[in-house]
N, C-alpha and C positions, 0 to 999 in steps of 0.2 A: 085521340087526335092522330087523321092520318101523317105518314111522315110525308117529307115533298116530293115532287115527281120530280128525277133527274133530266137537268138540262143536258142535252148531247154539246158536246163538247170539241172544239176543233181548234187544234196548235194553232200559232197565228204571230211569231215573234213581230214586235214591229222594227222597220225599217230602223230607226231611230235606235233601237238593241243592238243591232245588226253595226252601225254605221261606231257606235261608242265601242264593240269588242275589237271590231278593224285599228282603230286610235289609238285602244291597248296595246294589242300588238303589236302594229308598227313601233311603239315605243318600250319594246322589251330589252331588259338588263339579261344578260346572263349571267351564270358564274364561271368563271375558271372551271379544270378540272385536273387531276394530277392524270400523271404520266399513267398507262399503263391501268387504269379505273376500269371496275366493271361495274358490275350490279350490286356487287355487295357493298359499293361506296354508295347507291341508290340510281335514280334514272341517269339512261347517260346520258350527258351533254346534244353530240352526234343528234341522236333519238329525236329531245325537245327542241334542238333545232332547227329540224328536219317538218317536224310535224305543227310548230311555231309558223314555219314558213308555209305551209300547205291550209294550214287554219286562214292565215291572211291574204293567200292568192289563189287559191284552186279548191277549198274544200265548197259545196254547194250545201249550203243550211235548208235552201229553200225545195233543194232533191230531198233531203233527208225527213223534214218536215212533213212532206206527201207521204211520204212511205209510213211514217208513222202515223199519217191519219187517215192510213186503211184499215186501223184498226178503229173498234166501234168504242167513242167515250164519251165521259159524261161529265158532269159535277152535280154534286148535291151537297146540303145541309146536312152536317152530322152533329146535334147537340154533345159537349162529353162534360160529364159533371164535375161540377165545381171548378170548371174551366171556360173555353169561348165556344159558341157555336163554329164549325168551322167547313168551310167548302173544302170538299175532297173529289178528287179527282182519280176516275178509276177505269179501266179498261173490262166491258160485260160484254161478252161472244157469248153467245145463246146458240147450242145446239138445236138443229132443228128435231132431234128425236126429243119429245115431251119427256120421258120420264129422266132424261139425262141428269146426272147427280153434280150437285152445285158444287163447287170446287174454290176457294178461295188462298189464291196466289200471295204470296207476302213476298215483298224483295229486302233486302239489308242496303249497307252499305260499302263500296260504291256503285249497288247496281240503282234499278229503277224499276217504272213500269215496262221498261223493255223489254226484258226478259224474259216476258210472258209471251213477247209476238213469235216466237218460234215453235210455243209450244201449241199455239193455237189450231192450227190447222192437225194437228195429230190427234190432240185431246179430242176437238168437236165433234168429228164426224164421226167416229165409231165405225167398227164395221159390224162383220155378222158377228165374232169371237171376241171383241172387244167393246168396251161401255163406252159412251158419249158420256162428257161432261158442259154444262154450263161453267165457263169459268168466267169471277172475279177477278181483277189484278189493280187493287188500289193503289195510287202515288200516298205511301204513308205520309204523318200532316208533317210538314219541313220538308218536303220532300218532292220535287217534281214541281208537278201544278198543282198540289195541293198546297191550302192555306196553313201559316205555320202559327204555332201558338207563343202567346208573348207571355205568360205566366212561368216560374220557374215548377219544376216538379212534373212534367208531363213526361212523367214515365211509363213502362209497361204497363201498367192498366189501364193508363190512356189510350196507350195504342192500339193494346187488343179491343178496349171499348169502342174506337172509333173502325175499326174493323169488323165487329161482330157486330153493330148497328149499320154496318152498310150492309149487310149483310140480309139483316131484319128487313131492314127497307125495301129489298128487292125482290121481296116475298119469300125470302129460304130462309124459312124456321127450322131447318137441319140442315146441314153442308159440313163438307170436309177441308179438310186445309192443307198446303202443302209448302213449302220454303226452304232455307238457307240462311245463313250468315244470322243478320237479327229478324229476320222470318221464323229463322227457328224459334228462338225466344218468345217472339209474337203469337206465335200458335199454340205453343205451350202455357203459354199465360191463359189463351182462349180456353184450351182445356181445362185449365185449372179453374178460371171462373165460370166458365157456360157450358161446363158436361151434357147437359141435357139437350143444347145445341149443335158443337158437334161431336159428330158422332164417329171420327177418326181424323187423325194426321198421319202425313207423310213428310220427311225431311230428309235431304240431301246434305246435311250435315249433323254430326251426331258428337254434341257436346256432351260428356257425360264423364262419371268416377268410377272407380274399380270399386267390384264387389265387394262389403263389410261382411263379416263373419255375424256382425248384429243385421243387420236388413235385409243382408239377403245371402244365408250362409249355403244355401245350395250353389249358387251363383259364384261364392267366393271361394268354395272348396273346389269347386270344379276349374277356377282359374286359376286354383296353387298348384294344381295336380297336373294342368295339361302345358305342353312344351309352346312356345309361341311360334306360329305359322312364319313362313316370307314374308309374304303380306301382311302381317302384324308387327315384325320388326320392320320393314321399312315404312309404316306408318310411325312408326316410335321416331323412327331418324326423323321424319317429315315433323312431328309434330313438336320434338326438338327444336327444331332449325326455326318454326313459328316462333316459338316462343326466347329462345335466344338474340335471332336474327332479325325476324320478321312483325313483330310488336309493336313496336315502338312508336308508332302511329296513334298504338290505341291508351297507352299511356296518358299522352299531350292531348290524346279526345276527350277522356274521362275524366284529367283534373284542370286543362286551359283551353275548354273551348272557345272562347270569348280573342283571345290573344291570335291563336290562329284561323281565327275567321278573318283578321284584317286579312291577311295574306291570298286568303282563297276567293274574297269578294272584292278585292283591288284587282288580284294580278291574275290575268286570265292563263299567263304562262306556269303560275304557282300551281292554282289551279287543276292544270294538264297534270306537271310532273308529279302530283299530289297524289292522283289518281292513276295515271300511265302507270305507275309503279306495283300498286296493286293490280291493274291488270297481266302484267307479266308475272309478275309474281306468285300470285294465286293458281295460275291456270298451267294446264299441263302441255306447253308448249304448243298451245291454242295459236292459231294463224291468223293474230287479228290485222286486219286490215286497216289503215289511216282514216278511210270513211267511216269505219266502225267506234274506234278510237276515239274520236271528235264529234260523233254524234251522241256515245256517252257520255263525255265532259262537257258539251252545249246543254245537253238537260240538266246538268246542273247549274252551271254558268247562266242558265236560262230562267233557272227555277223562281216559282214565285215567289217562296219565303228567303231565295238568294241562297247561293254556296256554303253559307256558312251554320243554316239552319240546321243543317241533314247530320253536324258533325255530335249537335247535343245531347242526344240519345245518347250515347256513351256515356256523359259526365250525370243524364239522370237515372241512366239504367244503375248504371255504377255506387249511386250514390242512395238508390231501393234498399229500403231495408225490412225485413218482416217476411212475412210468407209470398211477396213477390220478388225475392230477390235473384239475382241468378242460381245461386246456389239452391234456394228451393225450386225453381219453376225445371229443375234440370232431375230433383229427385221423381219419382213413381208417381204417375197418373193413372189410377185402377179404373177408371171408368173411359176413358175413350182409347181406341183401337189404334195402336201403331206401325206404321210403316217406316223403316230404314236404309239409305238405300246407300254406301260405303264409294268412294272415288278415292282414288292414291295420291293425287296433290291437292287434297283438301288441308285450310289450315293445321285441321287437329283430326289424326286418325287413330281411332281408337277399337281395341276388337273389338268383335259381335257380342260379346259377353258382356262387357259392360255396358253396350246399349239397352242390354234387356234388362237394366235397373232403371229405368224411363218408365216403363210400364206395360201393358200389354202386348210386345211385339208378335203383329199376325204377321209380317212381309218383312224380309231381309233383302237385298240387291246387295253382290260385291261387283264391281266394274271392274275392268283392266285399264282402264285409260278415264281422265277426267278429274277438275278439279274442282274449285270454290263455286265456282258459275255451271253449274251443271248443266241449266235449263237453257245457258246460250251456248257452251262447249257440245253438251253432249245431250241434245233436245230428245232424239230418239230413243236411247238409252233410260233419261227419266222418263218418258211415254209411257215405256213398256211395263218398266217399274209402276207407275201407276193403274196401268190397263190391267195387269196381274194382282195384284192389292186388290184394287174395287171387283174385278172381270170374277164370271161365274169361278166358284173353285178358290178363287182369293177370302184371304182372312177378311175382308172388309167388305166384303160380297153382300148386297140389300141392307148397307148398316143405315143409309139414312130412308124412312119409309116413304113405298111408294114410287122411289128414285135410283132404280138398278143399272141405269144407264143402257136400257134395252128396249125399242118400243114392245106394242101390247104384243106383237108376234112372235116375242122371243128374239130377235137379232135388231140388232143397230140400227138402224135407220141409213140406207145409201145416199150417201149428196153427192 
């Protein structure tokens, strides 16, 4: 049975959205705040008041809505076993160079499908020294415009399943994958169930453990022996400071998603600061702009399965047990080809060495600047890293057949 043909797909809030988030807002509570509060009390006051006030009289939903539907989308039917069929909604740029190598985007949380619109015009075109890719960028299900699932248990191998069947459906029986945040997870699950599909990742976040003297005693004698870099200790500080400071979000996701969904699907202000906070937070002193801000808290606030869908991936990932847990899908994957690409305000930084107990790594990147959101911070940056990976001379060079990301003349195809 063929699968269905994807409906193209265009944002469309209705008025009636529009007219009930205005209602909210006009009727926001604040809190107090103490004297003298910065960030480490969490978002400030100033900040959600500022941007409260720009949300209900000056932000344009309806500017913002165009611009995202210059990008090309769709929906389709994606059956996932022993669950619902479910419409997913996903963004496909098709390179005009034919042999362009399929690429499948995964965002986390609290990004989106957005993420991908910056890297689009870099990734496609290719030039003569660099590969075109076809890229995916699905709204994971909870997520966006996609449909979210009402059954408990839709964890990682649901989502990699509902990802590697969009995938199939679009005719790329090989593709490579790329992400962050719970993209990385996502991919890595991909790897570990459909090897023979794809045929390398790449991730802009590199969750992983120190070398054991058992699994990988080359690995761990060379990390007793060698002194740790600048750049390795102030990842140590950073990755600290997550886990002390910076957590605790993911705590209250993993064991009462249910309790703080009331909060993010009533109050469009909760909502904001929920979110605003990892965006400063995360990112390395990134210049977001108030239109930018409020157009990623609107795709949530907007989303089909609702705000509070997107938070339950934590509490099922979390609560995986067996060979898709976190802790397995983060050990050695011997069959498909990896790419690593390091940023200094990423949650968790950890050396090169210990990324090479993931498994294969052909491509390393260390950056000077860039954090959690690579692909919106530092869009060129990840480009290169990927053009280098797959591009002639890259560890990942012809992995998926047929699809070098070069037309038949050997260079890239000009647009």
């Amino acid at each position: 049975m063929s699968p269905p043909t994807p409906t193209p797909f265009t944002i469309s809030i209705p008025d009636t959205a529009l007219s009930a988030l205005q209602q909210k807002l006009s009727c926001a509570t604040f809190p107090d705040e103490l004297d003298s509060a910065a960030w480490d009390y969490g978002a400030p006051l100033e900040d959600i008041e500022r941007l409260t006030k720009y949300w209900k009289e000056g932000f344009d939903w309806r500017k913002q809505e165009a611009l995202l539907n210059c990008m090309p989308q769709f929906i389709t039917s994606i059956p996932i076993d022993g669950f619902e069929t479910l419409d997913i909604h996903f963004v496909h740029q098709k390179s005009e160079v034919n042999a362009a190598i399929p690429l499948l985007f995964v965002h986390g949380w609290p990004g989106s499908f957005i993420e991908v619109s910056k890297l689009l015009p870099l990734l496609t075109k290719g030039t003569p020294n660099s590969p075109a890719f076809h890229v995916v960028a699905p709204s994971l299900p909870n997520f966006g415009f996609s449909q979210g699932s009402k059954k408990r248990g839709f964890g990682p191998h649901q989502y990699a399943e509902a990802c590697h069947k969009l995938m199939l459906s679009l005719g790329y029986g090989e593709y490579v994958t790329q992400g962050g945040d719970w993209g990385f997870f996502i991919n890595r699950t991909i790897s570990h169930l459909y090897p023979t599909h794809c045929k390398a990742s790449h991730s802009n976040m590199v969750w992983a453990s120190p070398p054991s003297l058992t699994s990988h005693p080359l690995h761990a004698l060379q990390y007793l022996l060698t002194l740790s870099t600048a750049a390795e200790k102030a990842g140590q500080a950073r990755s600290q400071w997550f886990m002390q400071e910076g957590s605790g979000y993911r705590n209250l996701q993993s064991t009462r998603p249910q309790t703080l969904g009331y909060a993010l699907a009533d109050s469009p202000v909760a909502l904001l600061a929920w979110i605003y906070e990892k965006l400063h937070d995360w990112t390395d002193s990134y210049p977001w702009t108030d239109d930018e801000i409020l157009t990623w808290i609107s795709i949530y606030c907007f989303s089909r399965a609702g705000p509070a869908a997107s938070v339950r991936i934590y509490y099922e990932i979390a609560h995986t047990t067996g060979t898709l847990s976190l802790g397995q899908v983060a050990r050695y994957i011997p069959s498909v080809k990896l790419g690593l690409s390091y940023f200094p305000k990423e949650l968790v930084v950890v050396p090169k060495i210990w990324g090479r107990t993931l498994g294969p790594v052909v491509f390393e990147g260390e950056h000077e600047h860039g954090g959690h959101f690579a692909a919106w911070e530092r869009p060129e940056d990840l480009a290169v890293d990927l053009r280098t990976m797959f591009g002639r001379g890259g560890g990942a060079f012809g992995c998926v057949k047929g699809k070098e990301g070069f037309d038949s003349s050997g260079v890239a195809a000009r647009l």
